[in-house]
Structure formats: structure tokens, C-alpha cells
KOLMARDREN-989244 format. One record per atom (N, C-alpha, C): residue in one letter; x, y, z. Coordinates in steps of 0.001 Angstrom, whole numbers, padded with zeros to 6 digits, always signed. Layout:
<rs>
aXYZ;...
</rs>
This chain:
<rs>
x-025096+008969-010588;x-023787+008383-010332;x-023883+006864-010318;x-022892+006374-010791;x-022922+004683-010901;x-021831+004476-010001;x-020890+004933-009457;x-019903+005148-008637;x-019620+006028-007786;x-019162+006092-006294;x-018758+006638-005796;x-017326+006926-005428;x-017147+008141-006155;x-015140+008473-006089;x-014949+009520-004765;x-014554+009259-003697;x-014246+009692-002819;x-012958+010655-002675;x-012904+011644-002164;x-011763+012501-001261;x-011855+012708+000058;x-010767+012529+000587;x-010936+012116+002239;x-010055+013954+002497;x-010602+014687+003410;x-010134+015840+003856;x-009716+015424+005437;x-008777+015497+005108;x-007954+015194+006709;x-007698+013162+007043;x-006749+012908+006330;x-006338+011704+006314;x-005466+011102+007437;x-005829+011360+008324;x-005191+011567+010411;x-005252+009858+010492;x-005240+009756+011705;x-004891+008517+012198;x-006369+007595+012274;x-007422+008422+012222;x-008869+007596+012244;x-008967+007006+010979;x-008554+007514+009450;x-008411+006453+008080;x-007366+005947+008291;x-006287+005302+009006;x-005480+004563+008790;x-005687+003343+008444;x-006569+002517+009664;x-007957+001406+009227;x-008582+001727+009652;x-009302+002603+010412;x-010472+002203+010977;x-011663+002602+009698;x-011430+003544+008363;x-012050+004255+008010;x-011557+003962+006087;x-010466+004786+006163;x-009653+004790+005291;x-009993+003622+004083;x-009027+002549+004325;x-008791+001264+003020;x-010083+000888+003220;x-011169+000907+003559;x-012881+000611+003553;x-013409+000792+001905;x-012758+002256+001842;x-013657+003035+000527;x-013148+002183-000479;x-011941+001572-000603;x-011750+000977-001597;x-012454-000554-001849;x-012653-000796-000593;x-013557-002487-000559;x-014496-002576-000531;x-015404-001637-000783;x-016778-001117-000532;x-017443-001441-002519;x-018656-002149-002454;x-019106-002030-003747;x-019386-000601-004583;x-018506-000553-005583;x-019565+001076-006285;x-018512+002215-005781;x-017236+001776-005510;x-016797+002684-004270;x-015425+002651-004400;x-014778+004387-004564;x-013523+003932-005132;x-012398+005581-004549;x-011644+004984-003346;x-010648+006458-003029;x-009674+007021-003791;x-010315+008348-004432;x-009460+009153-005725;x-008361+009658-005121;x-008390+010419-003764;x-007477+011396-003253;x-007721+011921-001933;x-006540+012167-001609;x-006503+012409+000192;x-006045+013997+000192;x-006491+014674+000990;x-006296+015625+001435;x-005248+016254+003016;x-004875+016850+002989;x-003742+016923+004898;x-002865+018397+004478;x-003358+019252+005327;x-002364+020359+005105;x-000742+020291+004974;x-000236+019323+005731;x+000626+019228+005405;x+001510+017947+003954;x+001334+018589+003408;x+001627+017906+001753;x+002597+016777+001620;x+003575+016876+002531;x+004357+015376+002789;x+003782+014384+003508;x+003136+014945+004281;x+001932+013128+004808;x+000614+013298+003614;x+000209+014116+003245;x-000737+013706+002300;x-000065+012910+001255;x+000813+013188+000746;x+001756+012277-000449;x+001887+010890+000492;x+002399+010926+001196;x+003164+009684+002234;x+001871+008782+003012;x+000714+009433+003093;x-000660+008170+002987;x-000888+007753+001626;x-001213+008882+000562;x-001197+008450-000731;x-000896+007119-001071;x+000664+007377-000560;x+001829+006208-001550;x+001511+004906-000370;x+001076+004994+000531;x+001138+004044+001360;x-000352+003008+001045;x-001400+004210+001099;x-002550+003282+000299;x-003310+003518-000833;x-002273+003884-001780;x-002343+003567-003131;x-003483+004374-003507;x-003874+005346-003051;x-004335+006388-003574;x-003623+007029-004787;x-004493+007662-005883;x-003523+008035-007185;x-003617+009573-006665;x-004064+010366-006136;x-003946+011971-005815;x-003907+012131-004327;x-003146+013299-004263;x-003386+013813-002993;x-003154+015386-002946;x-003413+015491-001997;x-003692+017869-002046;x-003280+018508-000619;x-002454+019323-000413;x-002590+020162+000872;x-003308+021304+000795;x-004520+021076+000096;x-005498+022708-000130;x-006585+021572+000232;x-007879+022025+001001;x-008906+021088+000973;x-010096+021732-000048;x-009822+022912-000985;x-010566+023570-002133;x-010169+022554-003739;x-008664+022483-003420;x-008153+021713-004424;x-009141+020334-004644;x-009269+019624-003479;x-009637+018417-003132;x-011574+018650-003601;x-011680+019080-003242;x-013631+019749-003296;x-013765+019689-004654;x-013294+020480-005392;x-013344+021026-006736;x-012866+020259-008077;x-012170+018921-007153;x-011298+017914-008270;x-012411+016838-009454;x-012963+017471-010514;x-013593+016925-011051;x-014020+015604-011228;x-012878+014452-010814;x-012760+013188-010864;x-013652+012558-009435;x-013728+013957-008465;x-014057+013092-007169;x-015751+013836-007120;x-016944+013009-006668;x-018123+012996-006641;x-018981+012580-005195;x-018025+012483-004153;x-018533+012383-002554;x-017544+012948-002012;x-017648+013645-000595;x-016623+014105+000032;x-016328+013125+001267;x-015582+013231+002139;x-015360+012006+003810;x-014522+013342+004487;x-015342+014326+005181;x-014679+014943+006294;x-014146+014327+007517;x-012982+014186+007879;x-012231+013318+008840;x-011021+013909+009805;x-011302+015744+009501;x-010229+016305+010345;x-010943+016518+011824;x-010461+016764+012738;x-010950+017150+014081;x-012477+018102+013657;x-013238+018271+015068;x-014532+018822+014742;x-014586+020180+014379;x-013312+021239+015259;x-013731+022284+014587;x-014181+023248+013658;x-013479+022146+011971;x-012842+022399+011073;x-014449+021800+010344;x-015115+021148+010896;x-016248+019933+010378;x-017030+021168+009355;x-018018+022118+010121;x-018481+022764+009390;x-018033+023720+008500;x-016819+023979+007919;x-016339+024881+006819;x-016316+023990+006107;x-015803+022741+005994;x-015562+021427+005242;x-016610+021248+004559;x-017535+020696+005424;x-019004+020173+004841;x-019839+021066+004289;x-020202+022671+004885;x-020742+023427+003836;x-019555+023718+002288;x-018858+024021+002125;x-017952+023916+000933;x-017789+023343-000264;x-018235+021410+000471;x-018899+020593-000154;x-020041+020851-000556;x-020640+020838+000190;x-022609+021502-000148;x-022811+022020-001295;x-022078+023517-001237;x-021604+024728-002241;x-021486+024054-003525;x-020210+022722-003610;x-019649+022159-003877;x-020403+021375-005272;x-021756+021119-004522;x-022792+019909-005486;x-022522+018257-004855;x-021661+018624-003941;x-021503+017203-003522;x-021847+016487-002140;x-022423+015403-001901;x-022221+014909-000757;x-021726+014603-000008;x-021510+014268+001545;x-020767+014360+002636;x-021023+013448+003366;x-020071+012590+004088;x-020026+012240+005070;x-019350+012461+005884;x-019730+012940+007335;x-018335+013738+008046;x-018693+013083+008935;x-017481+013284+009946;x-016925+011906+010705;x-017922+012726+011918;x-017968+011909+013201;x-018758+012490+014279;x-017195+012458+015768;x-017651+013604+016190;x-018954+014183+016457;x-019544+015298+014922;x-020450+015226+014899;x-020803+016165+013948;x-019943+017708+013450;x-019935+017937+015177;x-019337+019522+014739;x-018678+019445+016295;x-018547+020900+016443;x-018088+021435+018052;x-019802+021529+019077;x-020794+021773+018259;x-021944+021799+019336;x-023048+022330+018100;x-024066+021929+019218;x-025493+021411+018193;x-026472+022891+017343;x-025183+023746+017470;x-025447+025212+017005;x-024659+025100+015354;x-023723+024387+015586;x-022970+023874+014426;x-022950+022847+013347;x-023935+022262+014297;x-024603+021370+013186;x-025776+021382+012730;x-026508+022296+013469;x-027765+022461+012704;x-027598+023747+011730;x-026355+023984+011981;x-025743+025188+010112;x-025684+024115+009192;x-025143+023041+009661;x-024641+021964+008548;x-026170+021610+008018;x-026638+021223+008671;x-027901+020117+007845;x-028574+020919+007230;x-029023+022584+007899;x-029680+023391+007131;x-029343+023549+005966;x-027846+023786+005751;x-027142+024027+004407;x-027323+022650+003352;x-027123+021575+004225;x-028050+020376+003140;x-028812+020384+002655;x-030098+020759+003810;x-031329+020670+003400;x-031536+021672+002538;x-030939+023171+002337;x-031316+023852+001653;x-031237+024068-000168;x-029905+023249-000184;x-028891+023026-001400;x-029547+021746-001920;x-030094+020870-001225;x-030850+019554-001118;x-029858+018431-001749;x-028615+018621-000479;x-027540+017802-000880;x-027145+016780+000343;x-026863+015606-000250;x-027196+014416+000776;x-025613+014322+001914;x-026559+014549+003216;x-025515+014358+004196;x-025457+013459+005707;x-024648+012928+005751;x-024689+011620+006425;x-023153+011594+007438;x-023538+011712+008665;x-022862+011231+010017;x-022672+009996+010407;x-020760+010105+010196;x-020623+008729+010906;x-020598+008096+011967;x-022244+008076+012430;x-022306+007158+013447;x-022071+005623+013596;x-021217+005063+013167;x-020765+004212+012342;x-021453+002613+012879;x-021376+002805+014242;x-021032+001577+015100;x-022880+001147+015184;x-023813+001863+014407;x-025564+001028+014225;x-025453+000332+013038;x-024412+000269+012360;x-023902-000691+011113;x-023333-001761+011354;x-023266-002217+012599;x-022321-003017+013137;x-023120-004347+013469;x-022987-005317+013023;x-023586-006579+013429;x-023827-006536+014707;x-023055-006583+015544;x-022453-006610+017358;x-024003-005509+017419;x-023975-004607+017050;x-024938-003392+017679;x-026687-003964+016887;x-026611-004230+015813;x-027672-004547+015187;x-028254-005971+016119;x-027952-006457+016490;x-028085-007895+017262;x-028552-007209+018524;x-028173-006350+019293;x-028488-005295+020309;x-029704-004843+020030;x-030387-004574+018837;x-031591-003823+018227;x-032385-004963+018156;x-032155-006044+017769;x-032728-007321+017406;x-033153-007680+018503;x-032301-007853+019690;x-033421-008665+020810;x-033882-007243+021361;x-033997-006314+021211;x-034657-004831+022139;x-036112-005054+021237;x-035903-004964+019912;x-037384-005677+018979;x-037996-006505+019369;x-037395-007292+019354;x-038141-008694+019666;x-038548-009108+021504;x-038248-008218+022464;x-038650-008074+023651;x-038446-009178+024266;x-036788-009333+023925;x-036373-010403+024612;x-035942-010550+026174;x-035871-008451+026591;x-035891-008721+028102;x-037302-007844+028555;x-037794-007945+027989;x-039618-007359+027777;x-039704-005866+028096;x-040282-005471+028451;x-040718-003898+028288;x-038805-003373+029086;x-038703-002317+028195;x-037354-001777+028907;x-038110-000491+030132;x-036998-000662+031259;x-037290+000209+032124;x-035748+001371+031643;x-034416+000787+032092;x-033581+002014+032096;x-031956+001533+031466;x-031502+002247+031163;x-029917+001801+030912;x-028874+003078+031101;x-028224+001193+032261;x-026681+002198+032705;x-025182+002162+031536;x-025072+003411+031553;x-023527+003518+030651;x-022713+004041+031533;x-021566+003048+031666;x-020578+003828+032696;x-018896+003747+031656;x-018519+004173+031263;x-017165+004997+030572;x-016298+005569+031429;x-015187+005350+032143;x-013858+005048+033134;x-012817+004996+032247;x-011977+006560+032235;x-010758+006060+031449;x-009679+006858+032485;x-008449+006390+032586;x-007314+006933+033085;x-007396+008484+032860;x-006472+009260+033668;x-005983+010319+033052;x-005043+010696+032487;x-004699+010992+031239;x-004060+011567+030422;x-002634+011609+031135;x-001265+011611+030980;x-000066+012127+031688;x+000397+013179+030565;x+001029+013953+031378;x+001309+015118+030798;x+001985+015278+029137;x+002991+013506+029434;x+003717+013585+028280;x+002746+013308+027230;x+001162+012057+027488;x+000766+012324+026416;x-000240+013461+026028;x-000395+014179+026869;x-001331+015693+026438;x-000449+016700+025686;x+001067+016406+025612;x+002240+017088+025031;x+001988+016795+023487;x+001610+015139+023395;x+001573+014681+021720;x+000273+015057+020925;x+000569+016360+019828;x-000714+016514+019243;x-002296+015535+018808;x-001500+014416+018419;x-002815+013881+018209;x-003269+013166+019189;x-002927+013632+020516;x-003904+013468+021546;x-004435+014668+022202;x-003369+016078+021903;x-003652+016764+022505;x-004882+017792+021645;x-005535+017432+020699;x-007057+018728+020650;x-008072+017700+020868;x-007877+016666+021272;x-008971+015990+022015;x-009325+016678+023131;x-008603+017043+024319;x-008810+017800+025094;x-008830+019091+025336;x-008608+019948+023942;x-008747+021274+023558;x-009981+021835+023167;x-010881+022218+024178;x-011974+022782+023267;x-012234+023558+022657;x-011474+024443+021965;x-011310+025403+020908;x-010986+024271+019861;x-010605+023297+019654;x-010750+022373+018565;x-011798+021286+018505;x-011961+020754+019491;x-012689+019796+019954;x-013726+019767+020117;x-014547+020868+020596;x-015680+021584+021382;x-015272+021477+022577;x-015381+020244+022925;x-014746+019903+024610;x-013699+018616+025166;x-014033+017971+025281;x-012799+017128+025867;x-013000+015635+025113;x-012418+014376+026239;x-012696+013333+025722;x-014516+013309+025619;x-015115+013369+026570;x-016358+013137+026673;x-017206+013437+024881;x-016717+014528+024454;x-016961+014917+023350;x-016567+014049+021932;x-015659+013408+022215;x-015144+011997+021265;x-015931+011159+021308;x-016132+010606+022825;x-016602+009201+023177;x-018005+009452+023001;x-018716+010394+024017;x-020094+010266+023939;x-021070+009909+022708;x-020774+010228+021337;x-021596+010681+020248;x-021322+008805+020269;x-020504+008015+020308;x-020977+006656+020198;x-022337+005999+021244;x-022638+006267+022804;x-023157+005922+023120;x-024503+006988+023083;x-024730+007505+022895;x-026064+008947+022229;x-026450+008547+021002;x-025360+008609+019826;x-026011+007726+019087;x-026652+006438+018859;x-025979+005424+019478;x-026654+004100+019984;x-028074+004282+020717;x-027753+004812+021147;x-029398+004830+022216;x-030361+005456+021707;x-029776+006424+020191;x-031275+007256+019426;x-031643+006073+018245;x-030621+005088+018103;x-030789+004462+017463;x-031675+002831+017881;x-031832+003153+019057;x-032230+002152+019989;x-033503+002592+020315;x-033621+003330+020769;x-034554+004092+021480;x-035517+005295+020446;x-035145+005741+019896;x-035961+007084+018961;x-034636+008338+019809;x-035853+009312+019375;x-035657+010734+019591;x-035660+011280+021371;x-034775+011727+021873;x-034671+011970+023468;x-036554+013033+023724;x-036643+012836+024800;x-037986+013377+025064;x-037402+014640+025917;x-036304+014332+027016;x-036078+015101+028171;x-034585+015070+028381;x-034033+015833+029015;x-032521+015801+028734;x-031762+016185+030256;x-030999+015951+031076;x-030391+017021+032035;x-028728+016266+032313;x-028048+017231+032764;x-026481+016795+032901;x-026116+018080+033590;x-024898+017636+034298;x-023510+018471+034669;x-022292+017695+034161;x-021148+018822+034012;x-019805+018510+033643;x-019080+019349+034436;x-017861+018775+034441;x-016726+020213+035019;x-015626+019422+035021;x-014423+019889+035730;x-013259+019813+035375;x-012389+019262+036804;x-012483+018305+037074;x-012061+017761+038472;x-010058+017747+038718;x-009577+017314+037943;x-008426+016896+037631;x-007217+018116+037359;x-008030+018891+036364;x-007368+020400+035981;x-006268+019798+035344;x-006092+018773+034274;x-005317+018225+033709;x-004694+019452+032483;x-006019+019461+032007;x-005893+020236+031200;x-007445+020924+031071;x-007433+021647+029877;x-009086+022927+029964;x-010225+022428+029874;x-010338+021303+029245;x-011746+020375+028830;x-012332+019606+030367;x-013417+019796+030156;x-014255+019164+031288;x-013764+017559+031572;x-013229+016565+032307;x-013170+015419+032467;x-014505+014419+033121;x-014897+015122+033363;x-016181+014628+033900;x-017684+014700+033748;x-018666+013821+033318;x-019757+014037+032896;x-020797+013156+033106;x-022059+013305+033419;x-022758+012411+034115;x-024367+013083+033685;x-025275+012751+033190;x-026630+012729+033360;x-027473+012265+032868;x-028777+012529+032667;x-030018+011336+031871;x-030332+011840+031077;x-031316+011254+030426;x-031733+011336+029018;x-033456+010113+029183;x-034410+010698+029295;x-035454+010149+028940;x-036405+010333+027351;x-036236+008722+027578;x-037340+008075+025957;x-038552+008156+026173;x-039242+007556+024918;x-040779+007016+024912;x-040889+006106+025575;x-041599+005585+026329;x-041901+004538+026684;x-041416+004742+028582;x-041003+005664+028793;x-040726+006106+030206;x-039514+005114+030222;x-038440+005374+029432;x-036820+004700+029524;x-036292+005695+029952;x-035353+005574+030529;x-034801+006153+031164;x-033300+005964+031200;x-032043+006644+030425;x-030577+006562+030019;x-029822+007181+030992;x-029122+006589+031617;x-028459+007165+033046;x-026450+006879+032808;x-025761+007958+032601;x-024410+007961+031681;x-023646+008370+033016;x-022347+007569+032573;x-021082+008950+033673;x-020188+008658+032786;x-019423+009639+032464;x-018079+009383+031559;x-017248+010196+032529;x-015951+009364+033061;x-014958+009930+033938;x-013446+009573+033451;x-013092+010840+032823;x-011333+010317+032442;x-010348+010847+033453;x-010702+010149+034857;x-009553+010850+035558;x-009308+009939+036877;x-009753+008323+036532;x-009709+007175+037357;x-007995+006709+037287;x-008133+005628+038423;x-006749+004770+038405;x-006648+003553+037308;x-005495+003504+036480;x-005480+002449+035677;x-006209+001407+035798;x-006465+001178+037188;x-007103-000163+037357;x-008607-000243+037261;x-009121+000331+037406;x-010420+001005+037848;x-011239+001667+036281;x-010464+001141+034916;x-010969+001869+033764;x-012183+001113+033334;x-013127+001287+033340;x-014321+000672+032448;x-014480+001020+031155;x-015440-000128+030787;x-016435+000257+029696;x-017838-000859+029728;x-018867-000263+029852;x-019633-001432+030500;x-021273-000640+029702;x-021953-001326+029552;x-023525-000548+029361;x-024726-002012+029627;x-025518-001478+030444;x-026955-002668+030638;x-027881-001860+029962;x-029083-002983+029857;x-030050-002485+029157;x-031267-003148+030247;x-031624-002460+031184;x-032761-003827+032232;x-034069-003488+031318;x-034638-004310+031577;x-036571-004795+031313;x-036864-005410+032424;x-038049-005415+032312;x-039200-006273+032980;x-038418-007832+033057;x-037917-008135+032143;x-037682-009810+032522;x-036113-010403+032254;x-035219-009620+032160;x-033360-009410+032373;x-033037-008175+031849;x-032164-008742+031284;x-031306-007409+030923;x-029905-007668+029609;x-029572-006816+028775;x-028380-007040+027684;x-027379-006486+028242;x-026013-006928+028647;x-025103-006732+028801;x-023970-006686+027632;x-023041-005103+027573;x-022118-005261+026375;x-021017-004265+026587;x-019996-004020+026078;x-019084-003177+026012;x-019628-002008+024651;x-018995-000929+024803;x-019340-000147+023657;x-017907-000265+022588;x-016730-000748+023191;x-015614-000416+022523;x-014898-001946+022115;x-015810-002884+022975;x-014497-004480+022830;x-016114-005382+022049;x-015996-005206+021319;x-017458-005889+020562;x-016993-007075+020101;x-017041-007608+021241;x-016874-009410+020917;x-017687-009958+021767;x-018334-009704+022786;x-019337-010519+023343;x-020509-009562+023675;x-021768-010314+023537;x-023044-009340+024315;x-023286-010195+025026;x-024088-010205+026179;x-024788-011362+027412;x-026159-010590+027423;x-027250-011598+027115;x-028537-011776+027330;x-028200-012544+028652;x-029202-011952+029586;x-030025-013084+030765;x-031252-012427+030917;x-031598-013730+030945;x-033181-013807+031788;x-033695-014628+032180;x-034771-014745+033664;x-035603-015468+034097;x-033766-016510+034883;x-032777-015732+035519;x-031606-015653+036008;x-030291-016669+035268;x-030572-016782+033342;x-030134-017757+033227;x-029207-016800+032189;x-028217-017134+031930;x-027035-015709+030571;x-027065-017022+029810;x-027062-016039+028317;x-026912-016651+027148;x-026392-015769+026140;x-024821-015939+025578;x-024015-014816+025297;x-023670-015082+023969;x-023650-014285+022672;x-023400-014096+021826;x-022287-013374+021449;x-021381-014284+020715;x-019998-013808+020201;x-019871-013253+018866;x-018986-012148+018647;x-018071-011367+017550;x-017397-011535+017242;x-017241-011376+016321;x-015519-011157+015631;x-015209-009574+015447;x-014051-009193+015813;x-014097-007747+015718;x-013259-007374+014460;x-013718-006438+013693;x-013923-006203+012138;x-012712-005362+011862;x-012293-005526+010906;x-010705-005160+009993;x-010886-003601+010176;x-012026-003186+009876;x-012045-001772+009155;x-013469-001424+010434;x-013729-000787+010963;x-014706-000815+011890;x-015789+000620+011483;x-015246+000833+010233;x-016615+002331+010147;x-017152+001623+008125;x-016583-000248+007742;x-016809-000426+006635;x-018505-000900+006114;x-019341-001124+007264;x-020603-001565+007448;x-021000+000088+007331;x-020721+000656+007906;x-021766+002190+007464;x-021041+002837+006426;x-019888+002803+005813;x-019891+003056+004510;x-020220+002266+003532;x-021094+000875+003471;x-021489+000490+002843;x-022719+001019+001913;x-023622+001406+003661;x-025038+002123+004482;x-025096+003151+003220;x-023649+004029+003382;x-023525+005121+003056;x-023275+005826+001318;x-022700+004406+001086;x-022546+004624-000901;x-024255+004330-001360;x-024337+003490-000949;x-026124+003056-001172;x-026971+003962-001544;x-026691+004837+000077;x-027292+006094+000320;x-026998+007058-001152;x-026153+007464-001136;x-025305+008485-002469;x-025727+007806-003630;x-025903+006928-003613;x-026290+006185-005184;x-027824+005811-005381;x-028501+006289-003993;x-030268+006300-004445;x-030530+004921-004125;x-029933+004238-003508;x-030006+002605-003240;x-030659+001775-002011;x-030730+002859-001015;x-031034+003034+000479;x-031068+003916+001016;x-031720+004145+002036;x-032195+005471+003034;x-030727+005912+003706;x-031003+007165+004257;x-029527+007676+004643;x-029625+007010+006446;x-028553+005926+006341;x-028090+005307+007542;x-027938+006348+008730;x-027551+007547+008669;x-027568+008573+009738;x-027855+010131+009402;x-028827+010326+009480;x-029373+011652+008821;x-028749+012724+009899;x-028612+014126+009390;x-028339+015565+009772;x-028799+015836+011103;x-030345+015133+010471;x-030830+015681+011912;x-030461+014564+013391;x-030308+013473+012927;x-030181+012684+014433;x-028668+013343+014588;x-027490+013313+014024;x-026187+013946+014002;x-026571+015165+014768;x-027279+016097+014667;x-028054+017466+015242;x-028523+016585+016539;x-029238+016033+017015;x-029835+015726+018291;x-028327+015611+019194;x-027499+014497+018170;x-026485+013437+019403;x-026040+015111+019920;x-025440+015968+018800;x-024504+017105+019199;x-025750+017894+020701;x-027043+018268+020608;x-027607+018747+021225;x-027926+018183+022193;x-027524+016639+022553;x-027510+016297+023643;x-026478+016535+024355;x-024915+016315+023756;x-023887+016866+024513;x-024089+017756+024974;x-024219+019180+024220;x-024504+020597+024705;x-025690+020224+025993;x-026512+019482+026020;x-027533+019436+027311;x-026601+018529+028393;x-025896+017905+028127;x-025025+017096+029575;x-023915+017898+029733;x-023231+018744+029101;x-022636+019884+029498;x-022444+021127+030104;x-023826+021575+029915;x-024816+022447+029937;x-024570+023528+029554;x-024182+023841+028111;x-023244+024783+027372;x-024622+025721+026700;
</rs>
């Protein structure tokens, strides 16, 4: 392939920008057609970003001779019929994360890659990210010297009824679509960061449950995760705080300070050490998943290594399932 012609299956509110108008600004890289069961918003993104096809069959879309990569982007349940199909298909995949509903579901997926020996890649998007790569850069370079542990703390409101009423908020918290709740959205950003930081988890433990009874999905989640090097990842994700009280916060301590950053407002990181901060600024990016589809045509075109392989996509999911304890 000298090009990558894309079909996006499930053209929802995550390609609007965050995903979407990327494929077209991307070198080598070009969006043929959108996919959406329902055929008047698939036409009506179409016409909006100038896409020349669109399909309410996602077989139609697979099978369309013109298109040569797939971009799975509907909710997780749906992830693995999508992506093996493709497989089947002859074609490659990138499907959005979380990978699947749980790490039973994605290790169908990668197997079916690995077996078909067809290239597949999880958008863990945000280790493409300058803001996060700069994060990797001083953890390399042992700028707060040997790491001991890092806190992630994630604080979001709870949901009100009217918006658990509006679908595209409400199979976030459906785990028959979802796998499980918010935690299941959010987490695979900070799991992935930290395998990407850190390697492969050594040791794993968590509880979840359901404090709020908002709705069926667990709101609450909290446990560790030990690395090489005797690190030690200590998480709480709680969506059922007072407006005021919402975080987003993550440290990284060592031996000699510590990196301070948000996972979601990537405009500043704070280095200190030896008690002195020295903070590095962002600009926060048009298209925010266009650095790992860069990663990712590269990848498909034999140009570069696959930016997020099956199997780490397989760990992040099998760590959820271990802080869940599913």
C-alpha cells in the first residue's frame, strides 16, 4: 500500500474532532467513508466532512474495495465483531480503546490478528502526545531519580438523571455495552500511560462497587498495580463527588522530586526537585488522537513499529478486569 484509505465504523461524537478530520491531515492518509446504522447521520457526517461515501451496513463498509484500513469507533461492545470481520476482511484495524468489554475479548481480537497475521493497533492515543512523551523523557533521563510510586486520583461529579436519560451518555454507564461504567472509559488512558511508562504490570489488586446506585455500573474504583523496579501505581477513580471537589491530578515521586500533570488538561507538567518547580507548557492539539494516527499509517504502510500493539491493548483491558475484580 502507498496509501492509507480509511472507513470509520461508527462515526459518534469521538470523530467529530477528536479523531475524525485527522485521517484526512495525516501524510499517506485519506477518509473514503463513514459508517452509522443509522443512514441519515452517516450521510449528514459525510456531507459535513466531506467524506465521498457513507453506509448504514458496517459489511458494506469492510468489503468496499476502495477502502484498505478499517477505524472501529462504536462503543466497546460492538469492538470485537468489528475488528475480527476486518481481520476476515484482509484488512487492518485500529479500534478505538478501551479495546473491548474485558480482557477475555480482547485477547479473541489479537489472537485473530495474530493468526490471520493482520496488523492491529489500539488507540491508546495520548503516548503520541508531546505533553506525555516529555513525561517519558524526564522518567528516562532520571530527572526525579530512581521512581518509588505514583498517585492517580480521577474525581468526577455524578451523573443527574437527566443526563443518564441522553444516550450518548447513557452506555457509558451500561455495562452490557460498555463492559462497565465510567471507570471503563477513563481508566484505559491512565493504564495505558503507565505500561507505557513503566513496561508490563508484574502484580495487580483492586475493588469496585457501586456506592451511589445511580445507575448499574460500578462508580467507584481504587487499587495498585506493581512494576519492575519495585514501582508501585496507586489509582482511585470516583464519579460520585460534589461539583466542587472534581479532580484530575497524577504524581510521579523518586528519590529526588517528583512530575506533576493532569491526564485530561495537557497544558502544563511541573518538574520539582531538590524543592525547586520547573514547569513545562502545551498547547492543547486541534485533533487529539492525530499524533497516533500518524504512529499508526506508518505502522500500516511498513514505515514504523506498531505504536500500540494487541497485546499491551490485552494487558490495559486485563488490568481493568483485575481492579474490578470481574
Amino acid at each position: 500500500m502507498e496509501k492509507i484509505r480509511w472507513g470509520i465504523i461508527g462515526c459518534g461524537d469521538v470523530t467529530e474532532v477528536k479523531s475524525g478530520p485527522a485521517f484526512n491531515k495525516v501524510k499517506n492518509s485519506e477518509l473514503v467513508a463513514v459508517m452509522r446504522r443509522n443512514a441519515e447521520k452517516a450521510k449528514d457526517y459525510a456531507l459535513r466532512h466531506h467524506v465521498p461515501k457513507w453506509y448504514s451496513d458496517a459489511a458494506s463498509l469492510i468489503n468496499d474495495p476502495d477502502i484498505n484500513a478499517i477505524y472501529v469507533a462504536t462503543p466497546p461492545s460492538s469492538h470485537e465483531d468489528y475488528t475480527i470481520a476486518a481481520i476476515h476482511a484482509g484488512k487492518p484495524v485500529y479500534v478505538e480503546k478501551p479495546m473491548s468489554v474485558d480482557g477475555a475479548s480482547a485477547r479473541r481480537m489479537a489472537n485473530c490478528a495474530s493468526e490471520k497475521n493482520i496488523k492491529l493497533c489500539v488507540a491508546q492515543y495520548r503516548r503520541a502526545h508531546p505533553f506525555f512523551k516529555k513525561v517519558k523523557q524526564l522518567l528516562d533521563e532520571n530527572a526525579i531519580g530512581k521512581i518509588r510510586f505514583v498517585k492517580s486520583e480521577i474525581y468526577k461529579r455524578s451523573l443527574t438523571d437527566e443526563e443518564i436519560a441522553v444516550p450518548k451518555a447513557a452506555w457509558r454507564v451500561d455495562p452490557s455495552v460498555a463492559g462497565g461504567g465510567l471507570f471503563h472509559d477513563l481508566s484505559p488512558h491512565q493504564f495505558g500511560l503507565m505500561y507505557f511508562f513503566f513496561g508490563r504490570p508484574k502484580k495487580v489488586s483492586g475493588m469496585s462497587f457501586n456506592q451511589a446506585a445511580s445507575y448499574k455500573a460500578d462508580d467507584i474504583v481504587a487499587g495498585n498495580i506493581l512494576f519492575d523496579d519495585r514501582i508501585l501505581f496507586n489509582g482511585i477513580w470516583c464519579f460520585n463527588v460534589a461539583d466542587a471537589d472534581e479532580k484530575d491530578n497524577c504524581e510521579i515521586f523518586g528519590d529526588r522530586g517528583k512530575i506533576s500533570f493532569s491526564f485530561f488538561d495537557q497544558r502544563q507538567l511541573d518538574l520539582t526537585t531538590n524543592g525547586e518547580r520547573k514547569s513545562f507548557s502545551f498547547d492543547l492539539l486541534e485533533h487529539v488522537q492525530q499524533p497516533m494516527i500518524e504512529k499508526v499509517v506508518e505502522y500500516f504502510l511498513d514505515q514504523g513499529p506498531n505504536p500500540c500493539t494487541p497485546d499491551e491493548g490485552t494487558t490495559v483491558m486485563q488490568l481493568i478486569d483485575d481492579f474490578t475484580r470481574k
